[in-house]
C-alpha positions as CSV (number, residue, x, y, z in Angstrom):
1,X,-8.0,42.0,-8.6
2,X,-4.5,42.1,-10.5
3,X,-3.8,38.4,-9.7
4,X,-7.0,37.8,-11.9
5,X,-5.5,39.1,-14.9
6,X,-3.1,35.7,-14.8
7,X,-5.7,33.7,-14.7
8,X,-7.3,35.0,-17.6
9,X,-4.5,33.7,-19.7
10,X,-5.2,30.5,-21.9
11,X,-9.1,30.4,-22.8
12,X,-10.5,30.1,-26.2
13,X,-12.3,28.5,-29.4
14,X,-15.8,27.5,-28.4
15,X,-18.5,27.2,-30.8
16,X,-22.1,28.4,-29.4
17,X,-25.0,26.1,-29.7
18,X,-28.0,27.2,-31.1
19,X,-29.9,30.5,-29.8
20,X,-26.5,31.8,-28.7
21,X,-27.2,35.6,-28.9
22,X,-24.7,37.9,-29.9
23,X,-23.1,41.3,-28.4
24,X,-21.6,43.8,-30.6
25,X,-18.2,43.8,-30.2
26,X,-16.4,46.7,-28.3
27,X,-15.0,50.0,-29.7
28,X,-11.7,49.8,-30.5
29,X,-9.6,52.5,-29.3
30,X,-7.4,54.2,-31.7
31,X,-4.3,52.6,-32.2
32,X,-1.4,54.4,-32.0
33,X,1.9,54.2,-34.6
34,X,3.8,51.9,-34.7
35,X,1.4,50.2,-31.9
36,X,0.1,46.3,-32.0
37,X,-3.3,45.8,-33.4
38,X,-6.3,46.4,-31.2
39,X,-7.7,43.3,-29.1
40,X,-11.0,42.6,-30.6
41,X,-13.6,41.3,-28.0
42,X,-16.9,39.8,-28.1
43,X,-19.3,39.2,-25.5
44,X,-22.0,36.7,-25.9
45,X,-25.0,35.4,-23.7
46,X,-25.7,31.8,-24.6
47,X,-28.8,30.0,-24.8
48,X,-28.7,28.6,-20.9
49,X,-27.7,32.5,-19.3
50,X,-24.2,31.7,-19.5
51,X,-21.6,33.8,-20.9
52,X,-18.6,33.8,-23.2
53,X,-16.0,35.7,-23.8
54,X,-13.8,36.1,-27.2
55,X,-10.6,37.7,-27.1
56,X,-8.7,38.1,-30.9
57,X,-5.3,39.5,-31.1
58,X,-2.6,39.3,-33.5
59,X,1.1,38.4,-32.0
60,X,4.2,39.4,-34.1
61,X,5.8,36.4,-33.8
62,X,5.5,32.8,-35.8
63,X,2.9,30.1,-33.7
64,X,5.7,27.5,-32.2
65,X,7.2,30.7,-30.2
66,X,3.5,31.8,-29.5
67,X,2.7,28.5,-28.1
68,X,6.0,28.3,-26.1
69,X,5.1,31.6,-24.3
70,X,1.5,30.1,-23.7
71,X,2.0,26.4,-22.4
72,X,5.0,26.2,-20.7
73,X,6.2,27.9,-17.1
74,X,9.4,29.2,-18.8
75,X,6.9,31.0,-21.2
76,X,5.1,32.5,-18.6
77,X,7.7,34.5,-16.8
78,X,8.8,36.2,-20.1
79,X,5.0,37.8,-20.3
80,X,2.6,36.9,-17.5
81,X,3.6,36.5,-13.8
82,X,6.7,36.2,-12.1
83,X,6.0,32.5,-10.8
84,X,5.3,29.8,-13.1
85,X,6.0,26.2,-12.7
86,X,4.3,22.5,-12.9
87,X,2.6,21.7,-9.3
88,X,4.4,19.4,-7.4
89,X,3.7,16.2,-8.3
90,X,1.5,17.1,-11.5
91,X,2.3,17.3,-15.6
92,X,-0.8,18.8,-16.5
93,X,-1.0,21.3,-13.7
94,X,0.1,25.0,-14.1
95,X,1.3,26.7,-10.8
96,X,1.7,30.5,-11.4
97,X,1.6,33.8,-8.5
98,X,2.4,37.2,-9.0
99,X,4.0,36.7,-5.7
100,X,7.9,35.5,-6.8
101,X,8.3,33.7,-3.2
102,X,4.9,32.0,-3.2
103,X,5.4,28.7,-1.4
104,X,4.0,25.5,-3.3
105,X,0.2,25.3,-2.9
106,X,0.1,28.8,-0.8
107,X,-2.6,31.3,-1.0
108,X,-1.7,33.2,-3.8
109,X,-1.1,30.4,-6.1
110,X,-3.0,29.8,-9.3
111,X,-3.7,25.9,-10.7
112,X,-4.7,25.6,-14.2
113,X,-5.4,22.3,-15.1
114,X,-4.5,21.4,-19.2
115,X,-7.3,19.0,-19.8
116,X,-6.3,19.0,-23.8
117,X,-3.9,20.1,-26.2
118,X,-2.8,19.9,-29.7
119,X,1.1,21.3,-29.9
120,X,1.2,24.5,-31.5
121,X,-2.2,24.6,-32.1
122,X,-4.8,24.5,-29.6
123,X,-4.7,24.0,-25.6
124,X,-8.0,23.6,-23.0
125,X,-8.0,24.3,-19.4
126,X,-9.8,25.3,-16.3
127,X,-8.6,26.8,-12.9
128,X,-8.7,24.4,-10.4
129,X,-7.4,26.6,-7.6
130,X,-7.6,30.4,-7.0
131,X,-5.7,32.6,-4.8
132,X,-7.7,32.7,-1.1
133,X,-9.1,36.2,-1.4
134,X,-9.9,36.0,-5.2
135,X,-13.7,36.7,-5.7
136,X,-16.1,34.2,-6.6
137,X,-13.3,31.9,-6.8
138,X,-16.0,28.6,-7.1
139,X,-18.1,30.5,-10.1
140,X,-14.6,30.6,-12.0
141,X,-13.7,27.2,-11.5
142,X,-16.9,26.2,-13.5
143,X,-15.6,28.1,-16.7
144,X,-13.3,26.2,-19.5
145,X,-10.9,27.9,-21.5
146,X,-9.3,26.9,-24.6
147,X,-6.5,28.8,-26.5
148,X,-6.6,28.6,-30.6
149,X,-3.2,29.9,-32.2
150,X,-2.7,30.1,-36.4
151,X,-0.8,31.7,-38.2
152,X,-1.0,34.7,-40.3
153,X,1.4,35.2,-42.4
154,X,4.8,35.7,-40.2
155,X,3.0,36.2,-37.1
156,X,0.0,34.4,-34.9
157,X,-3.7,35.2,-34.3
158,X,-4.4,34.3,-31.1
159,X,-8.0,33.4,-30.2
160,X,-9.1,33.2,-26.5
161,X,-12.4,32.3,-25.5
162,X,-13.7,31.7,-21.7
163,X,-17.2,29.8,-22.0
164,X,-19.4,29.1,-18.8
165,X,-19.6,32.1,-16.8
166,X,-22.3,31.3,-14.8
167,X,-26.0,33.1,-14.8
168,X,-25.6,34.4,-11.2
169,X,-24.7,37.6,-9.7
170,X,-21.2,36.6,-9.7
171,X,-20.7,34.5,-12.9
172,X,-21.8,38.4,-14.4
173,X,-19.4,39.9,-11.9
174,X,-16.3,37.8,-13.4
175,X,-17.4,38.2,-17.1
176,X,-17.3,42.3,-16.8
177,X,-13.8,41.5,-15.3
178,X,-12.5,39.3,-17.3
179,X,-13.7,41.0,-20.6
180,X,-11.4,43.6,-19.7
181,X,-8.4,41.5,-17.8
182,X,-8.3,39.0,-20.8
183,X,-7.5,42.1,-23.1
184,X,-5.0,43.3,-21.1
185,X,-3.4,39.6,-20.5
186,X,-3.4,39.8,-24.3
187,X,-1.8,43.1,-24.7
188,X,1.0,41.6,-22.6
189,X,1.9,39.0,-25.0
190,X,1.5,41.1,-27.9
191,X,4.0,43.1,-26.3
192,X,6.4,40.5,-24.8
193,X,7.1,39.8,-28.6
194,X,7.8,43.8,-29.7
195,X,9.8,45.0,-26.6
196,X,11.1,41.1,-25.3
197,X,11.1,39.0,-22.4
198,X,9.4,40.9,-19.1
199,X,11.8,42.3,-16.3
200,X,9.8,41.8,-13.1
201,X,10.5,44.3,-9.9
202,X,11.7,42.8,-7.0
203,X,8.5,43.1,-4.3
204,X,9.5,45.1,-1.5
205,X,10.0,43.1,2.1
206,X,7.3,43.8,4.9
């Protein structure tokens, strides 16, 4: 389930329509020194069984490099996956594996489609292709994500919200997931900006 985590990036800033019921958010765990903020999450059930997720964190670092890191494939390798680049063909289409020699289209890639943006500010998407042996791959393509970033102060609050998890067995299966992998994609970025740009480990040959 690790390639899920990198497709958990980039979701957030949906408002729920009326009869949305709230879910206390999770503990936080005890921060240590010196240590980035806590993620805040928020699960919530909306009115028609579907579920959304709400991922807060603060990023030490001012929005345009937060945004950088977030919405282009040069951004991506510093922080998420080791593969990022535009499909073939495609300026609105996100190609990213965890596998560094993934061939164009091949079974571990991952398409995210930017259906809207506002520079610096706000980006939409949804997944469009999932790696073959990725779970419930067809309930995920039916949630949309948008990414909110403002600043506070000298750094960036990053919002991230996945809305649409379907009401079925596995639209709940993905939700528990990704309430989880979405923190952790978070963590990452938080700290791509205190310890730098990620060195990934060359995979070893079969």
């Amino acid at each position: 389930m690790r390639r899920g985590l990198a497709i958990a990036a980039l979701l957030s800033l949906v408002i729920a329509p009326a009869g949305a019921q709230d879910m206390p958010a999770e503990a936080a765990a005890e921060v240590p020194a010196g240590a980035p903020p806590a993620v805040e999450v928020t699960t919530r059930t909306e009115a028609d069984g579907t579920v959304t997720l709400v991922h807060s964190a603060l990023i030490e670092a001012p929005p345009p490099e937060v945004w950088t890191a977030v919405s282009t494939p040069e951004g991506w390798v510093t922080w998420a996956v080791p593969l990022a680049r535009w499909a073939e063909g495609e300026s609105d289409v996100l190609e990213t594996s965890y596998n560094p020699d993934e061939l164009a289209g091949g079974p571990g890639a991952i398409w995210q489609q930017f259906v809207a943006r506002i520079p610096g500010r706000l980006l939409v998407f949804r997944t469009i292709k999932t790696p073959d042996d990725f779970p419930h791959g067809e309930a995920y393509k039916k949630v949309t994500g948008i990414f909110e970033l403002a600043a506070e102060g000298e750094a960036t609050r990053v919002r991230l919200t996945s809305t649409g998890f379907p009401d079925s067995e596995g639209g709940r299966m993905l939700a528990g997931f990704f309430a989880k992998g979405n923190a952790a994609t978070l963590e990452s970025l938080q700290r791509r900006f205190v310890e730098g740009a990620k060195v990934w480990a060359a995979q070893p040959t079969e």
